[in-house]
N, C-alpha and C positions, 0 to 999 in steps of 0.2 A: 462492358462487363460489370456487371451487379459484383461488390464485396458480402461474400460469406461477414457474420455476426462473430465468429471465432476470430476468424484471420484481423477483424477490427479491435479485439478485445484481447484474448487469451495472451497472445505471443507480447501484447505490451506490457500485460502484466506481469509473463516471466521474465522479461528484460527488466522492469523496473524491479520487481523485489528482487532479481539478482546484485543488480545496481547498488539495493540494499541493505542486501546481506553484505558485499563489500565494505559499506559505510561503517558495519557495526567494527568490521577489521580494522579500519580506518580510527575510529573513536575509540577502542581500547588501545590501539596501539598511541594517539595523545595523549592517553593519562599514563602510558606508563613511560614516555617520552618526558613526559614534564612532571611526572612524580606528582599526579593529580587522583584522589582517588576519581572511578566509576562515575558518581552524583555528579562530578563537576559537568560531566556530558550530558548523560542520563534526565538532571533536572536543568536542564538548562532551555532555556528560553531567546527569542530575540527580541519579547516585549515583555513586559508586567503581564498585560492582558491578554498574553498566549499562551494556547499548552505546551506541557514540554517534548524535549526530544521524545524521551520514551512514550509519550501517546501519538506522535506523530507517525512514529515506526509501526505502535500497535495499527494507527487508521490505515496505515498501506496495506495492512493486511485485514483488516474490516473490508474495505474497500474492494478487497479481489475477492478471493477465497469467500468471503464472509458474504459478501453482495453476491456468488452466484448461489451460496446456499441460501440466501433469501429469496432469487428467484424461484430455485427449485420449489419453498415453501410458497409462494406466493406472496409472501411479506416478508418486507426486509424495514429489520430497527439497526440502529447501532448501538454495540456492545457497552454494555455500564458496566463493565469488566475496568479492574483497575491494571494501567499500564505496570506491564514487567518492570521492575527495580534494577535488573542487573542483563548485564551484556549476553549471560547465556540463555535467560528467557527470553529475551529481544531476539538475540539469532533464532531460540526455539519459532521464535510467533513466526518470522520470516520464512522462513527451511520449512513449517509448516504447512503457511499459505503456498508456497513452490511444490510442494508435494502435492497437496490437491487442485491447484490449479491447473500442473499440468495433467491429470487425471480424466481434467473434461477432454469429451469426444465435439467433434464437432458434429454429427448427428444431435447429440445436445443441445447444443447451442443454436443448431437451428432451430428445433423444436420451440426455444421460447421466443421465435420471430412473434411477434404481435400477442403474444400470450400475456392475459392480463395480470396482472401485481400491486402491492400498493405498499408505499412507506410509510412505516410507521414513527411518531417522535412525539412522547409525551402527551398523547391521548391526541394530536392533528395524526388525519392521514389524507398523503396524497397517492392519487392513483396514476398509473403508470401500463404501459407495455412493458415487458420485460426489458425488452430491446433500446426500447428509448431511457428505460431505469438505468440498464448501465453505461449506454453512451452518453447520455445527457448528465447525469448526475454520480454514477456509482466513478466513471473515468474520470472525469476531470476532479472529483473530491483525489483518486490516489493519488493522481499528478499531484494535486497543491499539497500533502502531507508529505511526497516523497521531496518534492522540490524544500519542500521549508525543513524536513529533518537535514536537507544539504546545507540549507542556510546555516542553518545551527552550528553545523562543524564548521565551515566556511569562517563562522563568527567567531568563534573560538580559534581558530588559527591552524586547523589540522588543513594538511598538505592532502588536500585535493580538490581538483578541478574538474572543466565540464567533460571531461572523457568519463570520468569516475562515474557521473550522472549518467551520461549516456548508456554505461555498459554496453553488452554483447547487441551492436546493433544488427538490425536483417538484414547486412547484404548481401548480395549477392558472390562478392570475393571468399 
């Protein structure tokens, strides 16, 4: 049996930004645990030369919502939008990408089986199927932004672990 493009795509993505939006509950409730402001979460890092929390939250939602309105357009860039500063535009960006994500039909998403696209970055473009745009590259970018905004809490010391990640998995129970 052939996988529909939806059932590959859609449903991982409302499980991880739900995932997400958890985190951000997770991350205010440490700075108000440890009498830390916002920033200490917000800009934190696990390396010098990585971005922070808060753009990692913003790419999870680049990465869905934002990647299938690129498909729709035919090209897809990523936002030069500056990451949200605080926990309620963070939950805003998430609760956002969840709202229109789950909005696609899968009529939709079928439609862009093999439907041409191209990425766009800084004047390079690559060209793509729709299909293989968000399983090759739109999906595994939101996995590594959603996994590393875990790191982040993780490294900072907030109390949660891999269920936290996981969220509302599909089973069947």
């Amino acid at each position: 049996m052939a996988i529909r493009l939806y059932d590959a795509v859609i449903p991982q993505y409302l499980q991880m930004l739900g995932s997400v939006d958890k985190f951000l509950d997770k991350a205010e409730g440490w700075c108000e645990d440890h009498h830390r402001p916002p920033s200490d979460v917000i800009e934190a890092r696990i390396r010098e030369d990585m971005l922070p929390f808060s753009y990692q939250v913003k790419s999870v939602a680049t990465h869905s919502w934002w990647a299938i309105q690129g498909v729709r357009r035919g090209s897809f860039s990523p936002r030069r939008t500056t990451a949200p500063d605080n926990f309620d535009d963070l939950h805003a960006e998430i609760r956002g990408a969840l709202d229109e994500v789950g909005k696609v039909t899968k009529a939709e998403m079928d439609a862009f089986v093999d439907q041409d696209m191209k990425f766009v970055v800084r004047g390079h473009v690559r060209r793509y199927t729709a299909d293989k745009f968000l399983l090759s590259f739109s999906l595994p970018n939101f996995y590594f932004h959603a996994a590393t905004a875990y790191d982040i809490l993780r490294s900072k010391g907030a109390k949660i672990g891999k269920n936290d990640f996981l969220g509302d998995v599909q089973s069947l129970d």
